[in-house]
C-alpha positions as CSV (number, residue, x, y, z in Angstrom):
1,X,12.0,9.5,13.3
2,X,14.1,8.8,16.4
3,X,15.5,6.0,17.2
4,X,17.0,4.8,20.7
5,X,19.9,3.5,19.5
6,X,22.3,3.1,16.6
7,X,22.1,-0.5,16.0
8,X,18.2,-0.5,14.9
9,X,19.3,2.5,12.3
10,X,19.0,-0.7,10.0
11,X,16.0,-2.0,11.4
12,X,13.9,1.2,10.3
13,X,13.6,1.0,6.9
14,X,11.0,3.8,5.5
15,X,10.6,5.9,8.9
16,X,7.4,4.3,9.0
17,X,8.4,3.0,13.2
18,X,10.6,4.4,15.4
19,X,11.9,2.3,18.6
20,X,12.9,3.4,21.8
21,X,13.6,1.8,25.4
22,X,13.9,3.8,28.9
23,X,15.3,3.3,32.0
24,X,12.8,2.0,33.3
25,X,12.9,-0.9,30.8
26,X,9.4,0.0,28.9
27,X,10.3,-0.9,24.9
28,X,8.1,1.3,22.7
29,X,7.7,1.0,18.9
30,X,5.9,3.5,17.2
31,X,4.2,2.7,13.7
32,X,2.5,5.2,11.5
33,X,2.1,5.2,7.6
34,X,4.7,7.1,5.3
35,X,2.2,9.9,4.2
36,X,4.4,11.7,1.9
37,X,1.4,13.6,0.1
38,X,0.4,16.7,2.2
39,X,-3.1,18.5,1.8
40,X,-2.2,21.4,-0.5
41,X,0.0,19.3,-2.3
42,X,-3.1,17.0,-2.9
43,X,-5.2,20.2,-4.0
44,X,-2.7,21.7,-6.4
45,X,-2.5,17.9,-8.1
46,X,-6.5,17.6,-8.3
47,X,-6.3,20.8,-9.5
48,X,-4.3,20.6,-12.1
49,X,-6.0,17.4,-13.3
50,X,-9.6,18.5,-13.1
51,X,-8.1,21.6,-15.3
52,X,-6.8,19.5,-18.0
53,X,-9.7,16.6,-17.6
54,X,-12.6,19.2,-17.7
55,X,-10.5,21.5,-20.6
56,X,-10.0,18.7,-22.9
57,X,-14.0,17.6,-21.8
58,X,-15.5,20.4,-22.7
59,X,-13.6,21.3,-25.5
60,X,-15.1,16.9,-27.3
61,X,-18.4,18.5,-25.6
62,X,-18.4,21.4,-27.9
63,X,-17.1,19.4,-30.9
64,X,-20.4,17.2,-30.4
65,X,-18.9,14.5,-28.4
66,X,-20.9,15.0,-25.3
67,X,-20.9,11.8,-23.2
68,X,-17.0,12.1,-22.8
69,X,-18.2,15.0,-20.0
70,X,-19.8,13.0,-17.5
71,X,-16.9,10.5,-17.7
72,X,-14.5,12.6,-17.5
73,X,-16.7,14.0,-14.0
74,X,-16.9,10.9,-12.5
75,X,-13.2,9.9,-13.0
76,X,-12.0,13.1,-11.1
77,X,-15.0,12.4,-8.6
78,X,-13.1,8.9,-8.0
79,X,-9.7,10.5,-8.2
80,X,-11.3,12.8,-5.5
81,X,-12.0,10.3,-3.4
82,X,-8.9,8.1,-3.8
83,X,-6.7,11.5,-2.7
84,X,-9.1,12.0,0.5
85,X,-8.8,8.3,1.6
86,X,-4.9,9.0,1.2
87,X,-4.8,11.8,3.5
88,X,-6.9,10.0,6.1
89,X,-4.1,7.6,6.7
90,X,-1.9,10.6,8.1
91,X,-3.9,10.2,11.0
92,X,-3.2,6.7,12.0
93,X,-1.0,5.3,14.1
94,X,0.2,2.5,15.9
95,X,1.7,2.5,19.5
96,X,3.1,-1.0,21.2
97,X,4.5,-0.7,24.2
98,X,6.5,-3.8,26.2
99,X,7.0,-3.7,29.9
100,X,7.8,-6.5,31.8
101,X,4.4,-7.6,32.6
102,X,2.4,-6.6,29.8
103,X,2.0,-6.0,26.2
104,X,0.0,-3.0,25.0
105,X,-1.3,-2.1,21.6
106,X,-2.6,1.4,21.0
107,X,-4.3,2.6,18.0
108,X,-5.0,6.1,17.2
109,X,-7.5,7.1,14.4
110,X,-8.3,10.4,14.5
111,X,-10.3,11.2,17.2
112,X,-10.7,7.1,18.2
113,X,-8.2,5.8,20.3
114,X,-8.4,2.1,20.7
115,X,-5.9,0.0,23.6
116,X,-5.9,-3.3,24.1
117,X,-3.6,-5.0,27.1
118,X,-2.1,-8.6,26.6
119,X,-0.4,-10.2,29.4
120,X,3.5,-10.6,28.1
121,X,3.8,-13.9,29.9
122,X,1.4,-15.4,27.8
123,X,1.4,-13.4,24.4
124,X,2.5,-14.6,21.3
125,X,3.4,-12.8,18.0
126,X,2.7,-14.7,15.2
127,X,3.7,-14.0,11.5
128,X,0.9,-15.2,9.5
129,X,1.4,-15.9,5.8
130,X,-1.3,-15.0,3.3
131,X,-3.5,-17.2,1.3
132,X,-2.2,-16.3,-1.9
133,X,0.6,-14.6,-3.4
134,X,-1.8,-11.4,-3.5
135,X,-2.0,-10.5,-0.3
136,X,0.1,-9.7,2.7
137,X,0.8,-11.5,5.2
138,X,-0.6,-10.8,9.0
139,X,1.5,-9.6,11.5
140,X,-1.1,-10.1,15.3
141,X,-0.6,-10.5,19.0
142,X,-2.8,-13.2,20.7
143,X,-3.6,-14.3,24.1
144,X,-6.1,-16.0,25.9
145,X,-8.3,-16.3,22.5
146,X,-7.5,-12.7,21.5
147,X,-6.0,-11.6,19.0
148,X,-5.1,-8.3,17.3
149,X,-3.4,-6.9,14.2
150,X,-0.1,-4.6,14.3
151,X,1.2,-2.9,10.9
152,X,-1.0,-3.8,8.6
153,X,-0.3,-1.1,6.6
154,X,3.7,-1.8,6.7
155,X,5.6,-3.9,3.3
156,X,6.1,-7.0,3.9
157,X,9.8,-6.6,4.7
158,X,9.0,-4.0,7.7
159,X,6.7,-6.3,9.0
160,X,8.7,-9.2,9.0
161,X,11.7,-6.9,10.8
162,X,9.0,-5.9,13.3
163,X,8.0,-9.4,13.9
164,X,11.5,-10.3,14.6
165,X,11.7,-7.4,16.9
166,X,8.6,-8.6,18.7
167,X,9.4,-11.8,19.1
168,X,12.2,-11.2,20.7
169,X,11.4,-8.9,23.1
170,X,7.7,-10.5,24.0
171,X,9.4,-13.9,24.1
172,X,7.3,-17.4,23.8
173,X,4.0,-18.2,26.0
174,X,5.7,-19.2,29.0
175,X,8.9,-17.2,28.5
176,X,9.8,-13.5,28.9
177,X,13.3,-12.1,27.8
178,X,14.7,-9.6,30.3
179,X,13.9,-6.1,28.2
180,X,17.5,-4.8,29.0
181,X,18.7,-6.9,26.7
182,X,16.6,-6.5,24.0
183,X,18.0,-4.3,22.1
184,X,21.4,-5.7,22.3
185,X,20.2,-8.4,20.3
């Protein structure tokens, strides 16, 4: 992906967000998954697998060891699914944009686009850490009671370099950091 200038080259690390800001001083960060696995690359690996599965299946079927076949058809129905759920993620993205008023998160599934509008005088992005060493942390936007989730499907270094990003360009509730300087900083 793009980016708007040469300093946030570091700030990208896997593609996964590009960052740009106009002249018009509108910052936009786009987020979307690193989908490496494209759809006929998916079929020739499920392919291949259900070949060698269902070959060595029927071959213990034949030799009298019959029950390995329905195993061996509901691990590739499994694998199946796993690979569709994969390539679903292609199609989802992540749009924030910062203007000097407002704070705007649009999310794009598909055919279901979903927006929601914070003010940016009084939004906050917090960092939250997980529970337990398990899980991610939480990267949302809140104001006024609201609250919303960005890059939940980031690692936990991109989101904490988005974070940063956010943070300085929304500002604190009560504060809001001229956008032309932004990305100087």
């Amino acid at each position: 992906m793009e980016i708007g200038t040469s300093y946030d080259a570091a700030f990208i690390l896997e593609s996964t967000f590009a960052l740009s800001l106009t002249l018009d001083h509108v910052l936009t960060i786009q987020l979307s998954p690193n989908c490496s696995l494209t759809p006929r690359g998916a079929l020739l690996f499920f392919g291949s697998i259900c070949l060698v599965t269902f070959s060595i299946a029927i071959t213990m079927a034949l030799k009298g060891l019959w029950p390995i076949f329905p195993f061996a058809g509901l691990e590739m129905l499994v694998l199946g699914w796993a690979l569709r759920a994969s390539l679903r993620r292609r199609h989802y993205s992540q749009t924030i944009t910062v203007t000097e008023d407002q704070v705007a998160v649009e999310t794009c599934q598909r055919r279901q686009h979903d927006r929601i509008v914070f003010p940016r005088h009084w939004a906050q992005v917090k960092l939250r850490r997980a529970d337990t060493h398990l899980h991610p942390s939480r990267l949302t936007i809140e104001s006024h009671g609201r609250s919303y989730e960005v890059g939940g499907f980031l690692t936990e270094e991109e989101r904490r370099a988005l974070a940063g990003r956010l943070m300085r360009s929304v500002g604190r509730v009560n504060e809001s950091p001229p956008l032309n300087c932004v990305l100087e900083t």
